[in-house]
N, C-alpha and C positions, 0 to 999 in steps of 0.2 A: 411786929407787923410783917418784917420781912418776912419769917418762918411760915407765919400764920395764913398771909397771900402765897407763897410758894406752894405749901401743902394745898391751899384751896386749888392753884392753877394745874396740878400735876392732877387730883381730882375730879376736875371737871373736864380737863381735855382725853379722861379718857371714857366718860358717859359715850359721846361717838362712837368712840372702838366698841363696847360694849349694843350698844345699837345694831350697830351694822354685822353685830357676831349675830347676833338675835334673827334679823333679817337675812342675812345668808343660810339662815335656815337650822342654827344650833338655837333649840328656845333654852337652854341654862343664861344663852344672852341678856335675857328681859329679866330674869331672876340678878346677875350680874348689875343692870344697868337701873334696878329700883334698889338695889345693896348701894350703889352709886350715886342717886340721888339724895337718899339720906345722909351719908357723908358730905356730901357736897353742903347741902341744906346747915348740915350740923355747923360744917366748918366755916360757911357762912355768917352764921351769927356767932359764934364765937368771935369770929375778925370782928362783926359789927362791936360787941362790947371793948376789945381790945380798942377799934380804934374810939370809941368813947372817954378809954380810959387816956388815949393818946392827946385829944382833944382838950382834958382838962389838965393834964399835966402837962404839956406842952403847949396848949392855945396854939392847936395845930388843928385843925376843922375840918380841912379838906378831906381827909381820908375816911372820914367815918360819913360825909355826905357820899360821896362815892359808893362807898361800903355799904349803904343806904341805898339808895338805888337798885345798885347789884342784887341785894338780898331782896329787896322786894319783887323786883324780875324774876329770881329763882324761885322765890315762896308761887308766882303765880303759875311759873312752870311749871314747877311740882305738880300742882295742882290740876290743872293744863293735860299733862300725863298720864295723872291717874284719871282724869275727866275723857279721855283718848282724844282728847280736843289737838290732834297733830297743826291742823291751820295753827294753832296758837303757838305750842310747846314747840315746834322746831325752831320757827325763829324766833323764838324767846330763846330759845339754846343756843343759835348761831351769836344774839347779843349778849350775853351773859357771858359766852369764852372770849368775845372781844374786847367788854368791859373788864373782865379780871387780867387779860394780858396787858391791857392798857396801865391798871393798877400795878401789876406786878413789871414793868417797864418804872413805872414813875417810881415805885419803894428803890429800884435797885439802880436807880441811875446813880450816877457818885453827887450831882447836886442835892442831891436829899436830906443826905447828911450834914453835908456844908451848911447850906444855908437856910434846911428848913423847910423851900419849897415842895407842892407837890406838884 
């Protein structure tokens, strides 16, 4: 889970850089930043099954509802983006990096391991 949240959060915070290359006026940006989204997406649901697999071998729940969330937020952003629906897809972008820093915060606190919590 760690890895799997890590690589998602290094992934999604840089969809913005990519954005904003786009917008300053390079368009290889927007090529960049839907290359971007599909990664993000992908490695999204991969965490999702990981933390399913977490949940039954562990009767550890929390992290795949979370996980849950996350991914259906991004599924709609995705969508959102290619729809050019920007009311929608930015701040579905600004909560989705908050959501996965919040997750990748709780994987790597040292209580995690200890006791379990998420």
């Amino acid at each position: 889970m760690r890895a799997l949240i890590s690589a998602h959060v290094v992934a999604i915070v840089a969809q913005p850089v990519f954005a904003g290359v786009y917008l300053s006026g390079d368009f290889d940006g927007l090529r960049w930043h839907a290359v971007g989204a599909d990664v993000v997406t992908s490695l999204g649901y991969v965490q999702l099954i990981a933390a399913a697999v977490v949940w039954v071998r562990r009767r550890r729940s929390g992290q795949f509802f979370a996980t849950l969330g996350v991914v259906a937020a991004e599924t709609v952003q995705y969508f959102a983006g290619m729809d050019g629906a920007l009311w929608l897809h930015l701040p579905l972008g600004v909560f989705t990096i908050a959501a996965l820093v919040v997750q990748f915060i709780a994987v790597w606190r040292p209580s995690f391991s200890e006791d379990g919590n998420v």
